[in-house]
N, C-alpha and C positions, 0 to 999 in steps of 0.2 A: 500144669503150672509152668515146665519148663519152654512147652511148647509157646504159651504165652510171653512169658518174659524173652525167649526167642524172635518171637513176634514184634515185641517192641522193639528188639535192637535193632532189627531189622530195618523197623519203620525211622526210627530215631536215626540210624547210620543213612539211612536214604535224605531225609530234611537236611541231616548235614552238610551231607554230598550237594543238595541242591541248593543251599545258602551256602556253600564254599563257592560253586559253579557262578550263582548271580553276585556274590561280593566280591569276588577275588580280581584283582585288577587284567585277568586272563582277554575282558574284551579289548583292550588297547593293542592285543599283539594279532589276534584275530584278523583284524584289518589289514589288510595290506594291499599299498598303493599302486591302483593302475594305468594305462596310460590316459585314460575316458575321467581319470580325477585329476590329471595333472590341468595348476591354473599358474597365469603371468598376469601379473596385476601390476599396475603402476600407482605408487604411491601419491596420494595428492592430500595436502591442506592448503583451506582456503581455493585460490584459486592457480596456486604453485605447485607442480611437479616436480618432487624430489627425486632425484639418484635416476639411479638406474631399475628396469623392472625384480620384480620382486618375483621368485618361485614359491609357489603354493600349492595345498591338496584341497579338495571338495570331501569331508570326509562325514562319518557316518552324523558325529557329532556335529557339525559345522564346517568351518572354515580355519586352516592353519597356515602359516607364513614360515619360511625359511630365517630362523636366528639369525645366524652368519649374514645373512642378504639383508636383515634389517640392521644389525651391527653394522654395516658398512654404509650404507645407507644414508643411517640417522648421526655418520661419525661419531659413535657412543665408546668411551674408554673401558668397553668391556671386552676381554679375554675369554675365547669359548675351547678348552682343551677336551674335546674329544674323548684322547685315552685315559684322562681321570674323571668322566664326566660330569665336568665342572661349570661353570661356568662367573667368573667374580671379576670386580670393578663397579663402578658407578656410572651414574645413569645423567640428567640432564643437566647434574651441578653436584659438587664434591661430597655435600652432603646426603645423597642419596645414593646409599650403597646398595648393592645387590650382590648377593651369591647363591647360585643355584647349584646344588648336591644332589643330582641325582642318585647315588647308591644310597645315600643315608634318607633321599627321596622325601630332605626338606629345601624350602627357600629362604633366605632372608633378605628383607628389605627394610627400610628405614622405619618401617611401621610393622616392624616384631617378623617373628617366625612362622610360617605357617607350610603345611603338606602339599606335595605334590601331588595334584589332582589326578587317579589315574590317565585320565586323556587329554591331559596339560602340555604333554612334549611324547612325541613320537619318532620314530626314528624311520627316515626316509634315507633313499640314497644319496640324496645332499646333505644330510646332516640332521640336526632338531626341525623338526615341525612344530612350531609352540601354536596353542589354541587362541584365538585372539580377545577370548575370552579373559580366561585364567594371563594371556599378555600386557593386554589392557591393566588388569589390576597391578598387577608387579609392578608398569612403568607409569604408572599414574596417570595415561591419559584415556581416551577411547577410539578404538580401530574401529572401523563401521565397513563389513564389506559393501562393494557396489558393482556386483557382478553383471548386472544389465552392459556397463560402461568399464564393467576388465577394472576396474579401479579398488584402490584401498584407502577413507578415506580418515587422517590423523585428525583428531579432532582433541585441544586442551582450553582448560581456563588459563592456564601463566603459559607466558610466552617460554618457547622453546629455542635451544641456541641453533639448530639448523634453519627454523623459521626466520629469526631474526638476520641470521645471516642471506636469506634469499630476500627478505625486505632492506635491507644496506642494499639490496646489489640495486633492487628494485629502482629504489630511489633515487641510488648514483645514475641509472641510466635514466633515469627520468630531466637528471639535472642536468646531464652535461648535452652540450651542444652534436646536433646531427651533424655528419658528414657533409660537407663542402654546404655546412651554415644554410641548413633547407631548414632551422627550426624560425619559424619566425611567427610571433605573434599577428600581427596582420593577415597571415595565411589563413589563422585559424577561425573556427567560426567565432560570430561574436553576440555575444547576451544585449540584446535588447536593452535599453532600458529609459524609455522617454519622460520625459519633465510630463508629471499632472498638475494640475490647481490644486492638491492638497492631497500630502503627505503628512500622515501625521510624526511631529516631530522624537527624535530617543533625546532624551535629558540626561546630563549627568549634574547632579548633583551632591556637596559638601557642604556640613555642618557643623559650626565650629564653635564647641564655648569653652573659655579660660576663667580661669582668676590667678590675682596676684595679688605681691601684697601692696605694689603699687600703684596700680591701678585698679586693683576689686575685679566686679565679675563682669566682661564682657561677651558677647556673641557676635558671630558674624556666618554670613554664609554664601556661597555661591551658584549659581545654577546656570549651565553651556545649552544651549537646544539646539539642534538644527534637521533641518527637514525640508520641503518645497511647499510653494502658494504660488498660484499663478503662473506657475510653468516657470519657477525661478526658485535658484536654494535660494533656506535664509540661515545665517546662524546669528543667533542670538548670546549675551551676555549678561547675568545680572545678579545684583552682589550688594551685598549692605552690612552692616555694623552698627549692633548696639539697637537694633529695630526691624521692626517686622515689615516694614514698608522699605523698598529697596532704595539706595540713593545711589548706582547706578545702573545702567540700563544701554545695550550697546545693541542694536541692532542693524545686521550689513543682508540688502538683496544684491544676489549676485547671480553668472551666469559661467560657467568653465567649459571650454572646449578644448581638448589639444591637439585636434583636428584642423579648427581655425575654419568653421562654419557659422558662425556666430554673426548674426545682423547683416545678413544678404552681403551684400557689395564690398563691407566695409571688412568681411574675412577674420571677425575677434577669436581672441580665443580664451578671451576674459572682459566681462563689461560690469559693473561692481554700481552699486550707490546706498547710502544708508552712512554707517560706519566705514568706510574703505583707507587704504594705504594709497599713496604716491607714488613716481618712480624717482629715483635719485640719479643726480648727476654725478660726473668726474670731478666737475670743478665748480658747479652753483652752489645745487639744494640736495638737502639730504632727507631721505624716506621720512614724512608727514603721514599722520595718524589723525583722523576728525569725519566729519559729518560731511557728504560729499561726495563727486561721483569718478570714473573713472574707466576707461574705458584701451585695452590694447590688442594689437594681433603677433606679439613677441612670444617664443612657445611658452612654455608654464615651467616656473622653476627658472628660468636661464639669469647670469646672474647679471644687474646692473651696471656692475663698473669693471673694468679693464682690472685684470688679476685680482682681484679681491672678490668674496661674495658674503651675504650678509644673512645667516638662517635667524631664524624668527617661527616661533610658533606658541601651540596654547600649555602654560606649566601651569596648573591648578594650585591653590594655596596648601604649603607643606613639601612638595615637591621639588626634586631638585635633577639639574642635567650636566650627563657630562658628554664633551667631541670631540670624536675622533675623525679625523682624514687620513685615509689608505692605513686604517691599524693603528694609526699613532695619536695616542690621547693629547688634544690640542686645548682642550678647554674646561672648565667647571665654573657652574653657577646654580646658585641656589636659590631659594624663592625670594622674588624681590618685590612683590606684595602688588604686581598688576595684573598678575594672571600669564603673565608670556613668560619665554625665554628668549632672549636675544644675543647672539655670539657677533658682530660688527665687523667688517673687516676682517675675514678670515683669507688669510695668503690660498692661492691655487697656484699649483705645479701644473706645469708643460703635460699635457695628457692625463691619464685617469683622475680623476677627482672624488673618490667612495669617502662617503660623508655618513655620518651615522652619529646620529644624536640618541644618549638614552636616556631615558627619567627613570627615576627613579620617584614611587610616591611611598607617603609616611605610609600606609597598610600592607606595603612590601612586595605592590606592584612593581612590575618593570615592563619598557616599552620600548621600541626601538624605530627612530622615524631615519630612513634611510632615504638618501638622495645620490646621484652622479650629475658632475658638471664635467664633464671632459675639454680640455684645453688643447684644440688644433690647426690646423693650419687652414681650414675654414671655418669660421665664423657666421657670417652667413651666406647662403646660396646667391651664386651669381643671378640678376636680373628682381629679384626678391625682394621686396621692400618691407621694413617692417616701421610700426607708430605705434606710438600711447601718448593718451589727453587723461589730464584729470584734474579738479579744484576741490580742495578741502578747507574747512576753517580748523585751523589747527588747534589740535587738542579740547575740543567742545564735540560731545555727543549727538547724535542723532535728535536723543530726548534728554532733554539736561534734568537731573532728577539731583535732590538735595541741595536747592542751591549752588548749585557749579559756579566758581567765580569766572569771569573772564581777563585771561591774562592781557593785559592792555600792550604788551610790547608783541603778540601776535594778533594777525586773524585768518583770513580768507587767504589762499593762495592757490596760485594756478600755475598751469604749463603744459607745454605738448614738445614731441620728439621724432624725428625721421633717421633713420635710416635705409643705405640703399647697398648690395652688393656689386660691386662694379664688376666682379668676377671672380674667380674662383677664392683669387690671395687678397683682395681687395676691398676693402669695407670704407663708405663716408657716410656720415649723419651730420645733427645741428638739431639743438633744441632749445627752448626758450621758458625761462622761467619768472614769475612775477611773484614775492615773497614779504611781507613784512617783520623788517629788524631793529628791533631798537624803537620801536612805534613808527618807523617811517616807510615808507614802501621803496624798492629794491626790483630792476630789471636787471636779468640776465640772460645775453646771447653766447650760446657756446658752438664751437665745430668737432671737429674730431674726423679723423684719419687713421684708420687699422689698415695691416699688413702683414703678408706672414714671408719670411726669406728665409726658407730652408729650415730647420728648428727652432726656428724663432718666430712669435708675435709679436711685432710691435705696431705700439699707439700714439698718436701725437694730437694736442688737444690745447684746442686754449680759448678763452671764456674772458666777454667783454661785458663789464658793469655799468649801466649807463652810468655817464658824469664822472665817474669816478676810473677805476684804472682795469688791468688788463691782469691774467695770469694766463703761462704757458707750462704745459708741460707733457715732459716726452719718457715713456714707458715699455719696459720690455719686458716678454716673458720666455723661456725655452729652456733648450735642452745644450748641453752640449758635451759629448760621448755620457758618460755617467753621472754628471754634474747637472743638477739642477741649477737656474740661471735666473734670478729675476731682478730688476734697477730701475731707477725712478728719477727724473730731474726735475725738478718744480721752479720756474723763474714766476717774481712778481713785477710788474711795473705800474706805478702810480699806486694809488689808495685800495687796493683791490681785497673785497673783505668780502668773504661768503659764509655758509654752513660747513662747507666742505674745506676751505682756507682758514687758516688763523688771521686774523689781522695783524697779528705780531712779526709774520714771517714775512721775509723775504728773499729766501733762496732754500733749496731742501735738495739732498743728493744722496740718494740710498743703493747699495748695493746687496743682495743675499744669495748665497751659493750654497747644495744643499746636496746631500748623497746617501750613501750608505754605505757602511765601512763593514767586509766580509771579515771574520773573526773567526777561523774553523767552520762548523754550523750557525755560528751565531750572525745573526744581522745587527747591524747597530746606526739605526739612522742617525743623522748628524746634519746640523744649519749651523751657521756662522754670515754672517753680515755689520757693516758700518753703515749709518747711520749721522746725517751731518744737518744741522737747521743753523739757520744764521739768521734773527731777527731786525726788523727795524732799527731795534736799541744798542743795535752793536752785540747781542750777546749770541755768541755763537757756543752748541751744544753738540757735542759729540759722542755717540753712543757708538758700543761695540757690544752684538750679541755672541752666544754661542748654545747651543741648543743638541740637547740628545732624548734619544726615547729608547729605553729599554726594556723590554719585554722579558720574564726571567720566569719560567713553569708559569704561573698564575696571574703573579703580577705584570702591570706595566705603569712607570716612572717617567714623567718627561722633566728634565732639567733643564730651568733658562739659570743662566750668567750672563749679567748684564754691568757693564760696566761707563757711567756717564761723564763726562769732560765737562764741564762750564766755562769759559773764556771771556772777562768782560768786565763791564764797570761791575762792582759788586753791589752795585744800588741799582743796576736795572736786574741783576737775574736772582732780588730776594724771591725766593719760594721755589728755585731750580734745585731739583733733587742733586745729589751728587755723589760718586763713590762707588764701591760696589756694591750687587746686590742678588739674591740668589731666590730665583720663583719653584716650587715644585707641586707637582699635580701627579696625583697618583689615586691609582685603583688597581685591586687585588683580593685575593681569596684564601683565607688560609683556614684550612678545613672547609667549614660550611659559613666559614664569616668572611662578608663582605667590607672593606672597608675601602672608603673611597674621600679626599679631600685633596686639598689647597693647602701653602704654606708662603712667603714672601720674610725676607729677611735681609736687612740691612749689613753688609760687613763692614762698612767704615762710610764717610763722609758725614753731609750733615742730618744722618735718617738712621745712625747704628741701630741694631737689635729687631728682637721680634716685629714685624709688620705687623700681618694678621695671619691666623690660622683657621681654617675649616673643616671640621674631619668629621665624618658619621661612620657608624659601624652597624653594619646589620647581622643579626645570629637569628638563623631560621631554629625556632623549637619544634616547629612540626614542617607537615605540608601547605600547612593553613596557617602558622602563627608564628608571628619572629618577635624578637627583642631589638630596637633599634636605640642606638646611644649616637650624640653628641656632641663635641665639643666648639663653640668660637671665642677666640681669640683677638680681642681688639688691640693691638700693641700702643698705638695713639692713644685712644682712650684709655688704656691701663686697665682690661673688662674681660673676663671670661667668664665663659656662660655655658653649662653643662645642664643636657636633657637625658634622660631615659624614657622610652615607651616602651606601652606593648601593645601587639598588631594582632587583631583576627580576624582572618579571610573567611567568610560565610557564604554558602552559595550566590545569596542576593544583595551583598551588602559587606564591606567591612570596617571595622571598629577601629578605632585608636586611644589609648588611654598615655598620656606623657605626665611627665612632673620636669619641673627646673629650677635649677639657684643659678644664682650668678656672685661673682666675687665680691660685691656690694651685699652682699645681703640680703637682696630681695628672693623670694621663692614666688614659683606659678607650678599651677598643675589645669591639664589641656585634657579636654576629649571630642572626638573626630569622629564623623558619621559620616559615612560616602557610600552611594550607591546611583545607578544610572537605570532608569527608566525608559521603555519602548517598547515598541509593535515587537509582537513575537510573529517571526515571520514564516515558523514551521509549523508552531504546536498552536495558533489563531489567539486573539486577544491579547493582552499584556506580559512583559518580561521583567524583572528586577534582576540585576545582574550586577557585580561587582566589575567587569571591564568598565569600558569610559566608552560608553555606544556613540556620544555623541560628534566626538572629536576625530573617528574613522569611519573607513566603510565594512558595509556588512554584505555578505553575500548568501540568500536564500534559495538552499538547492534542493530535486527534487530528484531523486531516481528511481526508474521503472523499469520494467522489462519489454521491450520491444521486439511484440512478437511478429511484427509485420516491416522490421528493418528499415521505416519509411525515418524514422529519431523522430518522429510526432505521437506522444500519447494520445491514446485511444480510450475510449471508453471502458472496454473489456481488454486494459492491458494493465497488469498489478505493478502495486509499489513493491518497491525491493525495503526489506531491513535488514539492519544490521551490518552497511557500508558505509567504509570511510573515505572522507573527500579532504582535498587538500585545494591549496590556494598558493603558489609560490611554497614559501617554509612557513606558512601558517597550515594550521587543522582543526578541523571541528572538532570540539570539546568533545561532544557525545557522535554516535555513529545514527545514520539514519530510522527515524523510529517506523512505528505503523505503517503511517503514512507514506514512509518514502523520503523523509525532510530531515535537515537537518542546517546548521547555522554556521558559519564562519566569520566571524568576529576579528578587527583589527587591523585590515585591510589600509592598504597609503592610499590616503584619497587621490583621484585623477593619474592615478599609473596604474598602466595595462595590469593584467595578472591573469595566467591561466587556473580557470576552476577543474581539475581531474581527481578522476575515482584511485584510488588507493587499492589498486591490482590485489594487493597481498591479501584485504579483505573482502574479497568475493567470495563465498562460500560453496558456489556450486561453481564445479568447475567447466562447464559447456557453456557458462555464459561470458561474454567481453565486453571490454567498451565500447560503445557504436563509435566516437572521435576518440580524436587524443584530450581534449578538451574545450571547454567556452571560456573565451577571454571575456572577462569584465574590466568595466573601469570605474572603480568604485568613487563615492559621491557620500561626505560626509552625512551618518546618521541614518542614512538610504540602505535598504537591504536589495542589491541585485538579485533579478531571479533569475536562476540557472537551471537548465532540464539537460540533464543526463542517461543516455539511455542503453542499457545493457541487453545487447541484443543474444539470441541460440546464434549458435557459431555451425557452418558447414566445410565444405572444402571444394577446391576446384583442381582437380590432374588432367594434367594432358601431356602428349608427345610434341615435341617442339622441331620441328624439318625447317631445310632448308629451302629454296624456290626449287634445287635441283630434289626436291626429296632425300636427302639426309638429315638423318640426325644429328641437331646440333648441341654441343655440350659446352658447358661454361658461358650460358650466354646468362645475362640477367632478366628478368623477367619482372614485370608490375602488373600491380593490379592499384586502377587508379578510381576515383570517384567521378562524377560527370563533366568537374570543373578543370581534372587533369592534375588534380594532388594525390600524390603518389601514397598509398595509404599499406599497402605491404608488398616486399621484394623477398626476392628469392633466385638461385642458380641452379641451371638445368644441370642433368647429371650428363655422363657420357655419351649415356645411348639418348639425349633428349628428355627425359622423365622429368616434368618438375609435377609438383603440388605444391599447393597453399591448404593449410588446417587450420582451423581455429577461426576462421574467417567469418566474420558478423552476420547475420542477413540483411540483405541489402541490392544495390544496384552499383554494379562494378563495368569498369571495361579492361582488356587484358592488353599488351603491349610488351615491347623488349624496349631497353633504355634507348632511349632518343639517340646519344652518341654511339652506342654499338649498333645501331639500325646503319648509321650515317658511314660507320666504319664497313658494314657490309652490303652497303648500298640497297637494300630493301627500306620495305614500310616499316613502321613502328608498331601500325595499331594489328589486331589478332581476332578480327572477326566483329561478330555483334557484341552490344553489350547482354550483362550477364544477370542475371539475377538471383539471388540466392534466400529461399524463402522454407517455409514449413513442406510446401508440397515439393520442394524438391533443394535438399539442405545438400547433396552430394551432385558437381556439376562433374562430368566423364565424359569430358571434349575430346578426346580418340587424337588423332595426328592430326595437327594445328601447323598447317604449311605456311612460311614465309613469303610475300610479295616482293617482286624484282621493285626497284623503284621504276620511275619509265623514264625512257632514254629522251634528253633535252634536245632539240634541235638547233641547228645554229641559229636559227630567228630567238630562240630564247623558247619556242613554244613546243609544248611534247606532241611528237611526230601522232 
């Protein structure tokens, strides 16, 4: 029996011994690293290489990474002490702590406590080897080795702050300008994209019903198209009230180039008929709206008259806009019930002119239509002629729908315009306009004289009215050291009555000086100008402005003080305002609410007290839903009128629900349905979409992998998913899907804009962009097609010698495309060494920069061109010798 129960212990101390042997964490120390497992890996997400390389083992388990080396790395606030083997701090944001206790041999992380894995953290002679496994978990994202490519690759769902920071870097250099200004859109290639016989049109469409208690239940709604027919846009308008059958109806065919290839001979760069606009003059006729056609070769956008420009565009019902020039909020308006916005006569300064209009709509859109007019010392190109003809019946539709009355003191009007550059400072024109005023018809011939003397533009003009009389007047714009400069003299002689003249006036004399006044860090723009009219009737009006914009964290404030003079019989200037009076216009943000209006206020004369007020407030509740309030103020009438809505943004579509009282007593309550209709031009057939498709361009892009570097897809060449494209500071909503495609929505119609890939979302890192990008020019409603192609990347080394066979060092070196655009640079090292990595496949030629060639008297170019494909991704040109250039003979011919 003893022998037995000996027997057992025996066997029993042996299983122990063997499950001690397989449990006990003894294989982690077993291993020990040699030199055949040491690895250097470079860290990659996306298609960005972080830090510096990373030390690593190959171990029995897998694959382990040096702590310390990703701590540094990833610049994570974590502390690794060695001698308490510790390791505590947080990881990619404050809330996510970690500490690793290796003696007490737990971890903790924002998601509880858990054991150190025996083969979790090993001990090398660098330090921890953490498993990438058990790594991955702790720091919430996923490490994937890619040992074929030495790589390690970071992969997360929420962005990361060192990714984010190599995307800012991304971007900034994407945005600022190349060295000695070689970024140039014209350089770059350009997207296709030619007029069909029929596109079919994107619609945006709103729908609008109210009640109240004074007027009961009405509806109304509107609908924008636009698209091509016959190798021509069209955009279309049409809108009704109170019926299902519309009563009006705008439709304009037109033709935009800003190229100025339009109608052979005649070089347009806009030819318009249907609905169309006019051009206005200095001193006749001003911008007409009607049925009519229209025709010029001026570039697109330049502004009509001599220091003033007039934007205009589509404000949908409910919407409202405010303008800004160079930062400083110049304007507010809100819906004035025709579908436009119109700002008149907006002053321009001596050089830059950044214009930026934004809307704002009731659903808690926003939109921003940006323009530049620059003010310089040329005007137009010497030798250069520019024209525009057009006739309209003004204010009468294409299709008169509802009864349209016709206004009997307008109709038909006509006119045409020349200009010529006489040379570089020197501009003269003359145009002729035929108008009806007052039911009787109206000829006017006008001249004009531009000039530019050193910071200054000046214009002298003056405009004869058959039978009747004459005005002249002479205009200046500039600079002068930090002062802004601009003055205006206006004489009338005889009866001279236009659109653009009062017929009350008979002399006008304005001055405006303009600067900005340095305050520590703070800017504080500032105008000031007089202002003098002297009428017919003897009453002469004296204004004195004074103007500031303040900018302050969030907000920005522009204050007019205006103060009027009147001088005269007091029986001719009944109705002349007088006294002073204070304008303000503001927009700002406090927290997540936007609020933005107008104010006007009387401080003494015969207009004391509140003007009018406009003020709206928007408070985002979500990502998708705001609360928007507010208030107007009629001071005249004695009338305030206070709304509240609420807005929901829906993928396809969004809502509006308001209510309103007013100080009279009456109540309304409003609900709003907007959504916009079109060609889906990624995913095929139709799109509902909450943007406004109709009123911008759209650009449909497609990306592939180019396995043959030719940038032409192939049949057997796959779409890429899951990249991002950008367009200027616009971006595709979603990343490319299946297919390769994806949408960019929003786009300023008729301005250039490069379409490029968004580096940071490439996912595998061997692939690049075959360009830098396709300029389009987008085309209201129209989705440009854009093909993008991301080619395998190889590399080209060589040795760079001299003619005498040296080594030459610090030379610059290019690798250029067939047309001689410079497409990646690089410097040779001392002994001669250069490489290019990362280089597309494709067809290349090699060279040193033109000027250092010239500087050392050789050739530029370096041989044959190159090609870099699948069968051969690594070109090893050996020593690549310099050519002498060859010696000129005195006849001029190389000996």
């Amino acid at each position: 029996m003893t022998t037995r129960y000996s027997t057992l212990r025996q066997a029993a101390a042996a299983f122990a011994a063997a499950f001690a042997v397989w449990s006990a964490p003894a294989q982690a120390e077993v291993w020990v690293p040699g030199e055949d497992d040491v690895l250097l890996l470079e860290l990659h997400s996306g298609n960005y290489r972080i830090g510096d390389t990373l030390r690593g083992y190959q171990t029995p388990d897998g694959i382990c990474v040096d702590f310390g080396d990703l701590i540094q790395t990833l610049d994570l606030p974590v502390r690794l002490d060695k001698k308490s083997r510790r390791a505590t701090g947080w990881l990619f944001a404050e809330d996510q702590k970690i500490v690793i206790d290796r003696d007490s041999n737990m971890v903790q992380t924002m998601n509880g406590h858990s054991a150190i894995a025996p083969t979790a953290i090993r001990d090398t002679p660098e330090g921890w080897c953490m498993d990438l496994g058990a790594l991955s978990g702790w720091l919430g994202v996923r490490l994937r080795p890619d040992l074929q490519n030495m790589a390690l690759m970071l992969e997360s769902d929420k962005p990361l702050p060192a990714i984010e920071a190599l995307n800012r870097k991304s971007r900034a250099a994407r945005l600022s300008r190349p060295k000695d200004n070689q970024f140039d859109l014209a350089a770059l290639p350009q997207a296709e994209a030619p007029y069909r016989s029929w596109r079919t049109p994107s619609v945006d469409v709103q729908v609008q019903a109210q009640w109240t208690t004074r007027d009961g239940f009405q509806t109304r709604y509107e609908g924008l198209a636009a698209g091509e027919v016959a190798g021509l846009s069209y955009g279309a308008r049409v809108a009704a009230s109170d019926s299902a059958l519309p009563n009006s109806l705008r439709i304009g065919l037109f033709r935009n180039d800003p190229s100025g290839q339009l109608l052979g001979p005649l070089g347009a760069t806009r030819f318009a008929f249907g609905d169309v606009e006019t051009q206005p003059t200095a001193l006749s006729s001003q911008s007409a709206f009607g049925r009519g056609a229209f025709v010029t070769n001026r570039p697109l956008g330049l502004p009509a008259r001599f220091g003033v420009t007039t934007l205009r565009g589509v404000l949908p019902a409910g919407w409202d806009a405010e303008l800004y020039r160079n930062g400083e909020l110049r304007g507010y308006q809100s819906d004035r019930g025709d579908g436009r916005y119109e700002f008149i006569d907006v002053e321009l300064d001596f050089g830059e002119n950044e214009f930026d209009v934004v809307l704002y709509g009731p659903q808690g859109q926003v939109r921003h239509v940006r323009s530049n007019l620059p003010v310089g010392i040329e005007s137009l190109p010497a030798g250069k002629t520019w024209y525009w003809a057009g006739a309209v019946e003004d204010g009468r539709d294409l299709i008169g729908l509802g009864g349209q009355p016709a206004d009997p003191l307008t109709g038909w009007r006509w006119g045409w315009g020349i200009e010529r550059g006489l040379n570089r400072r020197t501009t003269i024109g003359m145009s002729y306009n035929s108008v009806l005023r007052g039911g009787g018809r109206e000829h006017y011939f006008e001249g004009v004289l531009r000039r530019s003397m050193g910071p200054m533009l000046i214009e002298l003009s003056a405009a004869q009215q058959m039978g009747a009389g004459r005005a002249w007047r002479a205009e200046t714009i500039g600079r002068l050291g930090g002062v802004r400069v601009a003055a205006h003299v206006l004489w009338i002689d005889g009866n001279f009555d236009s659109e653009q003249v009062d017929a009350q006036i008979n002399r006008e004399y304005d001055l405006r000086l303009g600067g900005t006044l340095h305050l520590g860090n703070w800017r504080l723009p500032v105008e000031g100008g007089v202002r003098q009219t002297l009428s017919r009737r003897g009453v002469k009006v004296t204004e004195v402005l004074t103007r500031g914009s303040f900018r302050i964290s969030r907000a920005t404030l522009t204050v007019e003080l205006l103060h009027r003079a009147v001088n005269g019989d007091p029986a001719n200037a009944l109705g002349e305002d007088s006294g002073w009076a204070v304008s303000l216009i503001g927009s700002g943000v406090i927290g997540r609410v936007h609020l933005r209006g107008q104010a006007e206020f009387g401080i003494d004369g015969n207009r004391p007290g509140l003007r009018r007020v406009q003020l709206v407030v928007d408070a985002p509740l979500s990502d998708r839903s705001n609360l928007r309030g507010s208030i107007e103020v009629d001071g005249q009438a004695d009338l305030q009128t206070y709304s509240l809505g609420y807005v929901q943004q829906f993928p396809r579509f969004a809502l509006r629900a308001e209510g309103r009282i007013d100080s009279q007593g009456h109540v309304g309550m409003g609900l709003t349905f907007a959504f916009s209709l079109g060609p889906d031009p990624a995913g095929g057939g139709w799109r509902f979409s909450r943007e406004r498709l109709a009123e911008q361009g759209q650009a449909s892009i497609e990306v592939f992998r180019d396995d043959n570097g030719d940038g032409q897809r192939q049949r057997d060449e796959p779409a890429i998913e899951g990249v991002q494209v950008e367009a200027g500071f616009r971006h595709a909503e979603m990343p490319t899907n299946k297919a390769g495609r994806t949408v960019i929505d929003g786009l300023f119609p008729y301005v250039p804009v490069m379409v490029s890939i968004d580096a940071g979302s490439i996912s595998d890192p061997l692939l690049r962009p075959k360009v830098q990008g396709v300029v389009v020019t987008p085309r209201p409603g129209v989705a440009a097609v854009v093909s993008l192609p991301l080619a395998p990347t190889g590399e080209v080394e060589a040795l760079l010698l001299g003619p005498d066979g040296q080594a030459l060092g610090g030379i610059t070196v290019e690798l250029t495309d067939g047309a001689g655009r410079v497409l990646f640079q690089t410097v040779s090292d001392f002994d001669g060494y250069v490489l290019f990595d990362n280089v597309p496949y494709g067809q290349y030629r090699l060279r040193i920069d033109p000027k250092q060639a010239a500087a050392l008297s050789v050739q530029p170019g370096l041989g044959d061109p190159l090609r870099i494909d699948q069968r051969k991704a690594s070109l090893r040109l050996g020593r690549v010798r310099l050519a002498a250039q060859p010696a000129i003979a005195a006849n001029g011919q190389a000996p």
